[in-house]
C-alpha positions in Angstrom: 26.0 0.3 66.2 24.9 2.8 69.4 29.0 3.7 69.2 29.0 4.7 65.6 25.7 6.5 66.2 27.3 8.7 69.5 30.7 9.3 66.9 28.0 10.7 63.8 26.2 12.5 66.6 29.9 14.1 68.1 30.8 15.0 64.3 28.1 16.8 64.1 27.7 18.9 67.1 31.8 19.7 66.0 30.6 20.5 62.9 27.9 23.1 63.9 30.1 24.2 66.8 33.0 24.9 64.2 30.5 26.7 61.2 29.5 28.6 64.7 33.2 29.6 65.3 34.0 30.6 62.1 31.0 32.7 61.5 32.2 34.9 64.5 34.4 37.3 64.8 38.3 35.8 63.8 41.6 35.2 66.0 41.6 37.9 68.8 38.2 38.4 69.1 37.3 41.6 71.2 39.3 44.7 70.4 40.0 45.9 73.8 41.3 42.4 74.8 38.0 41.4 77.2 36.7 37.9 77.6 34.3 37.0 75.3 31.1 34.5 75.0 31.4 31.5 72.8 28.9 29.0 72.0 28.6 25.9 73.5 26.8 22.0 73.3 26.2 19.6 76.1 28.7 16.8 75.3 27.1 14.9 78.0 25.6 14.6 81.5 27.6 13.7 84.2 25.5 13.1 87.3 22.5 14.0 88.6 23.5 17.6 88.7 26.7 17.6 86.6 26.9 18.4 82.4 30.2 18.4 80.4 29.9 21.5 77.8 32.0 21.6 74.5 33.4 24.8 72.8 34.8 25.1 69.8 37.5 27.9 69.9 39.5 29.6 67.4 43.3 31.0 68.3 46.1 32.3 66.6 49.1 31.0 68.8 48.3 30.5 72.1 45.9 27.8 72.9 42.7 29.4 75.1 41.3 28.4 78.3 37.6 28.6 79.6 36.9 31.0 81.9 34.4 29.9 85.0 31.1 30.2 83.4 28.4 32.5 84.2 25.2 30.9 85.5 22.3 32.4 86.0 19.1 30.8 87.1 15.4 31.8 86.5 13.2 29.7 87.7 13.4 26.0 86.1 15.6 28.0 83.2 19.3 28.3 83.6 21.1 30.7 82.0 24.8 29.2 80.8 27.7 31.7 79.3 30.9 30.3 78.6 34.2 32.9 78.3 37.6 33.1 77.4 39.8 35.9 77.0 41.5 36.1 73.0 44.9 36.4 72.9 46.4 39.9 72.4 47.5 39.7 68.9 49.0 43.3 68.8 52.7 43.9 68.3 55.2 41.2 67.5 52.6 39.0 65.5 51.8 40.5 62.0 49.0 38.1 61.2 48.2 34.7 62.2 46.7 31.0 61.0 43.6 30.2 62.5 44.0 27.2 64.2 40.5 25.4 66.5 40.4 24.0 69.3 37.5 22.1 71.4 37.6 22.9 74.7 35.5 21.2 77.5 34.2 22.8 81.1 32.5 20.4 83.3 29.8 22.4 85.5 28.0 21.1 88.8 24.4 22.7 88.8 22.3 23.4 92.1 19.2 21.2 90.9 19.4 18.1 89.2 19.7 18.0 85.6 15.9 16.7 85.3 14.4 19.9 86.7 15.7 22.3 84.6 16.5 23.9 81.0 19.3 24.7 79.6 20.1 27.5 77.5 23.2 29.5 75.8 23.5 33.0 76.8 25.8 33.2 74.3 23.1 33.8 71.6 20.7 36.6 71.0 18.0 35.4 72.2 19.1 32.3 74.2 19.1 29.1 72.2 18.2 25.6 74.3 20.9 23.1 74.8 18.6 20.8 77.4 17.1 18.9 77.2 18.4 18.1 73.9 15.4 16.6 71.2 15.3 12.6 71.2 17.2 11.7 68.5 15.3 9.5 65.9 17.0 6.1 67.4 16.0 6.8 70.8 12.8 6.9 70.6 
């Protein structure tokens, strides 16, 4: 039962991650070719100190990579931004299909997991990713 639960839960964090995605800006995102932010989930903690973060992605034909995130700390609050650079869609390529991909960046943090807040800097204004709400079976 606690398996079936964690795979509804997984579908929909994709789900809301992918509806995120698509809402954005399409394949190539930024027009001058720079790294841009994407939003992100905790998939799931790792350690004391250690998260795994999920990304949905979208890409025409070359699958992206995270860049190393940009972490900022204010007091107990930490300030996540995940990156990747869109492909350069200009020239030979005279469209594209969309295609997403879920990407994963594990990140070690300098306090333990238990001290701090999470939140996306992806989002105007910051939206909290930890701790997460107890869901309705865990409590």
């Amino acid at each position: 039962m606690a398996s079936r639960i964690r795979k509804a839960i997984g579908a929909l964090v994709i789900a809301a991650l992918l509806a995120a995605t698509l809402a954005g800006a399409g394949c190539g995102g930024n027009d001058d070719g720079s790294s841009r932010a994407v939003e992100w989930a905790v998939e799931r903690q790792l350690g004391p100190k250690r998260v795994r973060l999920s990304a949905v992605i979208d890409f025409c034909f070359e699958p992206p990579q995270l860049e190393q995130p940009l972490i900022e700390y204010a007091g107990h609050r930490v300030y996540i931004e995940l990156r990747h650079t869109p492909e350069d869609l200009e020239g030979e390529h005279g469209g594209c299909l969309l295609g997403l991909l879920m990407l994963h960046k594990t990140i070690t943090l300098e306090r333990d997991l238990d001290e701090l807040v999470l939140f996306d800097a992806s989002t105007d204004p910051p939206e909290k990713r930890w701790p997460r709400k107890p869901l309705p079976h865990e409590e």
